[in-house]
N, C-alpha and C positions, 0 to 999 in steps of 0.2 A: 825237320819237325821233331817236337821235342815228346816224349810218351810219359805217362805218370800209370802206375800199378792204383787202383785203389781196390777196396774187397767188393764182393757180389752187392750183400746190403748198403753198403754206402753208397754204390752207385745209383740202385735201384733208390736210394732216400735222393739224390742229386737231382735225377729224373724226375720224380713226385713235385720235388721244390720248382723246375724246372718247366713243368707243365701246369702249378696254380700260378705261377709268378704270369706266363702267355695266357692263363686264364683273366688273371687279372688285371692284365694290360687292355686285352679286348674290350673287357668290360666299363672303364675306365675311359677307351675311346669312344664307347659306343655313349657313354653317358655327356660328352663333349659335342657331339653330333647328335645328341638328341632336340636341343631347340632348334625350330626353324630359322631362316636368315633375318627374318622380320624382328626375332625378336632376343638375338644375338645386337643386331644393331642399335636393338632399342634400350639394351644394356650399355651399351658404350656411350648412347647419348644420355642417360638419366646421369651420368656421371661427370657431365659438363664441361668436362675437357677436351672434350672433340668438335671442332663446326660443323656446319649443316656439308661443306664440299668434303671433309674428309668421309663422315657417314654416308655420303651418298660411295661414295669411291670404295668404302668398305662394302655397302649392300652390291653393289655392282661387279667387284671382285671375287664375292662370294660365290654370287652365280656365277660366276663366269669358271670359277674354281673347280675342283672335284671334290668339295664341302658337298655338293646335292648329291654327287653320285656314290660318297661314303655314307652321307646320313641313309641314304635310304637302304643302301646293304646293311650297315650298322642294325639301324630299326627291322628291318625283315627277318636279321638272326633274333633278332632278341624277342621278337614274336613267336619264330619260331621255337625258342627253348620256353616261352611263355605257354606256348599250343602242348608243349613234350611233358611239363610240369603236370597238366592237370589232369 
Protein backbone atom coordinates (compact mmCIF):
# COMPACT_ATOMS: atom_id res chain seq x y z
CA UNK A 1 0.00 0.00 0.00
CA UNK A 2 1.18 3.19 -1.07
CA UNK A 3 1.03 6.45 1.90
CA UNK A 4 0.81 10.14 0.70
CA UNK A 5 1.59 12.96 3.70
CA UNK A 6 -0.98 15.74 3.12
CA UNK A 7 -1.18 18.68 6.16
CA UNK A 8 -3.99 18.70 9.02
CA UNK A 9 -6.33 21.53 6.89
CA UNK A 10 -6.17 19.88 3.61
CA UNK A 11 -7.35 16.78 4.91
CA UNK A 12 -9.79 18.02 7.08
CA UNK A 13 -10.98 20.38 3.52
CA UNK A 14 -10.91 16.43 1.76
CA UNK A 15 -13.28 15.17 4.46
CA UNK A 16 -15.73 18.18 4.17
CA UNK A 17 -15.62 17.68 0.19
CA UNK A 18 -16.05 14.08 1.01
CA UNK A 19 -19.01 14.09 3.25
CA UNK A 20 -21.20 16.86 0.87
CA UNK A 21 -20.18 14.76 -2.27
CA UNK A 22 -22.12 11.21 0.15
CA UNK A 23 -24.61 13.95 1.01
CA UNK A 24 -25.32 14.58 -2.35
CA UNK A 25 -25.48 11.22 -3.75
CA UNK A 26 -28.23 10.34 -1.09
CA UNK A 27 -30.06 12.90 -2.08
CA UNK A 28 -29.93 12.52 -5.68
CA UNK A 29 -31.10 8.73 -5.10
CA UNK A 30 -33.65 9.58 -2.92
CA UNK A 31 -35.00 11.99 -5.66
CA UNK A 32 -34.95 8.90 -8.33
CA UNK A 33 -36.94 6.76 -5.84
CA UNK A 34 -39.25 9.36 -5.17
CA UNK A 35 -42.08 8.36 -7.87
CA UNK A 36 -44.00 5.43 -7.41
CA UNK A 37 -43.84 2.45 -9.91
CA UNK A 38 -47.11 3.61 -11.49
CA UNK A 39 -45.87 6.41 -12.57
CA UNK A 40 -42.18 5.61 -13.53
CA UNK A 41 -43.94 3.39 -15.98
CA UNK A 42 -46.23 5.85 -17.04
CA UNK A 43 -43.00 7.89 -18.09
CA UNK A 44 -41.71 5.22 -20.34
CA UNK A 45 -45.06 4.75 -22.02
CA UNK A 46 -45.80 8.62 -22.78
CA UNK A 47 -42.67 8.30 -24.77
CA UNK A 48 -43.89 5.81 -27.24
CA UNK A 49 -41.18 3.74 -27.62
CA UNK A 50 -42.00 1.11 -25.49
CA UNK A 51 -45.19 -1.67 -26.07
CA UNK A 52 -47.65 -2.40 -23.82
CA UNK A 53 -45.49 -6.31 -22.95
CA UNK A 54 -42.32 -4.50 -22.22
CA UNK A 55 -44.16 -1.87 -19.70
CA UNK A 56 -46.01 -4.47 -18.33
CA UNK A 57 -42.44 -6.41 -17.78
CA UNK A 58 -40.99 -3.23 -16.56
CA UNK A 59 -44.02 -2.46 -13.91
CA UNK A 60 -43.76 -6.04 -12.92
CA UNK A 61 -39.95 -6.06 -12.36
CA UNK A 62 -40.18 -3.12 -10.37
CA UNK A 63 -42.01 -4.66 -7.79
CA UNK A 64 -40.54 -7.52 -7.84
CA UNK A 65 -37.17 -5.30 -7.42
CA UNK A 66 -35.73 -3.55 -4.21
CA UNK A 67 -37.10 -0.27 -6.14
CA UNK A 68 -40.20 -0.46 -3.06
CA UNK A 69 -37.98 -1.32 -0.49
CA UNK A 70 -35.29 1.61 -1.29
CA UNK A 71 -38.16 4.19 -2.24
CA UNK A 72 -39.73 3.71 0.92
CA UNK A 73 -36.34 3.95 3.17
CA UNK A 74 -35.34 6.70 0.63
CA UNK A 75 -38.78 8.77 1.59
CA UNK A 76 -38.65 7.83 5.51
CA UNK A 77 -35.08 9.56 5.62
CA UNK A 78 -36.21 12.36 3.83
CA UNK A 79 -39.16 12.87 6.11
CA UNK A 80 -37.42 12.38 8.58
CA UNK A 81 -34.77 15.37 7.96
CA UNK A 82 -38.15 17.16 6.77
CA UNK A 83 -39.62 16.51 10.67
CA UNK A 84 -35.52 17.75 12.02
CA UNK A 85 -35.91 20.98 9.69
CA UNK A 86 -38.87 22.46 11.39
Amino acid sequence: MSYINVSRSKYRQLERQAKALRELKSRLFELALQDPIDEVVDDFRRTGKYNKAFLNDLRSGLRLSSFNRYAAKALAQRSRRTAAKK
